[in-house]
C-alpha positions in Angstrom: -15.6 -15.7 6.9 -12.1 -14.8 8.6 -10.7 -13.0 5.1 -13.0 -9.6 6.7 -10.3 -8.7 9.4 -7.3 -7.2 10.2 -4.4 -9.0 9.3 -1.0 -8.2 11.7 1.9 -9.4 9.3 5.9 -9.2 9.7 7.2 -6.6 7.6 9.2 -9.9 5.7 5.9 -11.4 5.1 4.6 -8.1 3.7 7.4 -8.0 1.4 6.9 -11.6 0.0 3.3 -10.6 -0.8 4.0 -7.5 -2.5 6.2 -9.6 -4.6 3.8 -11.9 -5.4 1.3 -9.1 -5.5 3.4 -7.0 -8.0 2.7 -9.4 -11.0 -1.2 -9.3 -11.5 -2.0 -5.4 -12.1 -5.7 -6.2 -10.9 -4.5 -7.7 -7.7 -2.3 -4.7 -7.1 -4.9 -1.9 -7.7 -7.1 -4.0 -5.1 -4.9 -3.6 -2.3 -4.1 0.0 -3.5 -7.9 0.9 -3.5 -8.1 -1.0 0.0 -6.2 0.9 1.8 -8.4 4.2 1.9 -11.3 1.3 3.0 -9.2 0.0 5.9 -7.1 2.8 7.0 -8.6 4.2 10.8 -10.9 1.6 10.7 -10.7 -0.5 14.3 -10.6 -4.2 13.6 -14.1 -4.7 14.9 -15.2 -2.1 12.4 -13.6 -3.6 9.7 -15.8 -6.7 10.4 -19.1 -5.0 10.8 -18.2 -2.9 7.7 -17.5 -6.6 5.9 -14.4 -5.4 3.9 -12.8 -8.5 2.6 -9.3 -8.6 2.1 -8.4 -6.9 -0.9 -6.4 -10.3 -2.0 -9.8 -12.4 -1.8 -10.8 -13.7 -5.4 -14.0 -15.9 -6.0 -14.0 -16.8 -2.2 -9.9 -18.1 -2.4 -6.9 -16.5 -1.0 -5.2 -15.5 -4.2 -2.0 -15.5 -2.8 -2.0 -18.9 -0.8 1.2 -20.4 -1.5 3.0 -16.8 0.6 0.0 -16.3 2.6 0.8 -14.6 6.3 1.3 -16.8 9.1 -1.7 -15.2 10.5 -3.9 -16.7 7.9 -2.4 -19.8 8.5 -2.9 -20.1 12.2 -6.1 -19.3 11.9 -8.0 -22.8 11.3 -11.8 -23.0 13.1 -13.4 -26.2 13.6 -16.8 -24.9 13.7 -18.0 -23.1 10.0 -21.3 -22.1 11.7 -19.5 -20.0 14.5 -17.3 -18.3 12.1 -20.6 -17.6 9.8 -22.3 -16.3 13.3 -19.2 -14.4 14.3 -19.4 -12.8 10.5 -22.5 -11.5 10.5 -22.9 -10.3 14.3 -18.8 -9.7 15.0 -17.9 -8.9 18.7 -14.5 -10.2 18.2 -14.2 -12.2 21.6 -11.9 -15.2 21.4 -14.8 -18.1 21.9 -16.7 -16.7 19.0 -14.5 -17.9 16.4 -13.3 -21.5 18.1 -9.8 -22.7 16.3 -7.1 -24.8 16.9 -4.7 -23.3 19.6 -1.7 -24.7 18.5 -1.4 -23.4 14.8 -1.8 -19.7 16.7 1.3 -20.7 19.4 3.4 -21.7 16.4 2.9 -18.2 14.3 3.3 -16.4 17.5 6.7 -18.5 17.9 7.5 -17.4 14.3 6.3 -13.8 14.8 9.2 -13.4 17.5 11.9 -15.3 15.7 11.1 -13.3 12.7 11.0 -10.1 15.0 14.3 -11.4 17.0 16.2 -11.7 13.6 15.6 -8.4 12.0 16.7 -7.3 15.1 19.9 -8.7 15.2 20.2 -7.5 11.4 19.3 -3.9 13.0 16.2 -3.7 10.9 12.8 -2.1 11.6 10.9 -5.5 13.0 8.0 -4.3 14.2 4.2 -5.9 12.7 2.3 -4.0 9.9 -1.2 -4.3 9.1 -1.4 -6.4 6.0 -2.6 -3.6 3.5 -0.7 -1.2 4.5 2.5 -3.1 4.4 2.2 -5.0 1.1 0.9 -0.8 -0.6 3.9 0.3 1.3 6.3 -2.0 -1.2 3.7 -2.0 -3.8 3.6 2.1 -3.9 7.4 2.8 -3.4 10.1 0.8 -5.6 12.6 2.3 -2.7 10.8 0.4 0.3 12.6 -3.0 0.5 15.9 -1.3 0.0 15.8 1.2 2.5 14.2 -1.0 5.1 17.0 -4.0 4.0 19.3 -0.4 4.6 18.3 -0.3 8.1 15.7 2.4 7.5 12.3 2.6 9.4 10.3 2.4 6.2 6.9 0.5 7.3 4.0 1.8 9.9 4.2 0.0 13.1 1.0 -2.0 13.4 -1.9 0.2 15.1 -4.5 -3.1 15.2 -6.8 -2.3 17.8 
């Protein structure tokens, strides 16, 4: 129930699923065709619109191995709530009850990640899952211009 939402990704995590995204031609034109589905959309509209993530195949995360921290951190204890939270979404915090710590931990890496493209004097701001990974996907210049120090990547407009 939590692959219907906006995802807020590192522009390095972004970049490690376009690459894995790059090899399956199917999985590729799915995020492709998301993006015109997603783009404007409020995350709350997202869920009441039920868009899955475009990366979603037969109910799995097709890219699990290099999925975003996000997705990681984001482990509920109670199936039921998350169903309840699907179907009527309000997005308030107690709807969806997960672990804390898992969310501290990719907040943690979020601003080491941020930090350290920083220091590299690279654009380190968040992107929104689709549009980062359609960003590489869509422009075989992106990762060297950005690795260039060129702002190459919409900064994250979750709402």
């Amino acid at each position: 129930f939590c692959c219907y939402t906006q995802v807020e990704v590192s522009i390095v995590e972004a970049i490690a699923v376009a690459e894995s995204v790059a090899t399956e031609a199917a999985l590729a034109a799915s995020v492709r065709a998301a993006v015109s589905k997603v783009e404007g959309l409020s995350a709350l509209d997202r869920m009441r619109a039920h868009i899955p993530c475009p990366l979603l195949r037969d109910g799995a995360c097709s890219v699990y191995a290099v999925r975003p921290r996000s997705c990681r951190a984001l482990t509920s204890y109670d199936a039921t709530a998350c169903e309840a939270e699907f179907n009527t979404p309000t997005l308030e915090p107690a709807a969806r009850p997960t672990f804390t710590w898992p969310r501290y931990l990719a907040t943690a890496l979020t601003s080491g990640i941020a930090t350290a493209c920083g220091d590299l004097k690279l654009q380190s701001n968040t992107v929104e899952l689709v549009g980062g990974v359609s960003t590489v996907l869509d422009d075989d210049t992106a990762v060297s211009r950005w690795l260039a120090g060129e702002t190459v990547f919409a900064q994250s407009a979750l709402r």
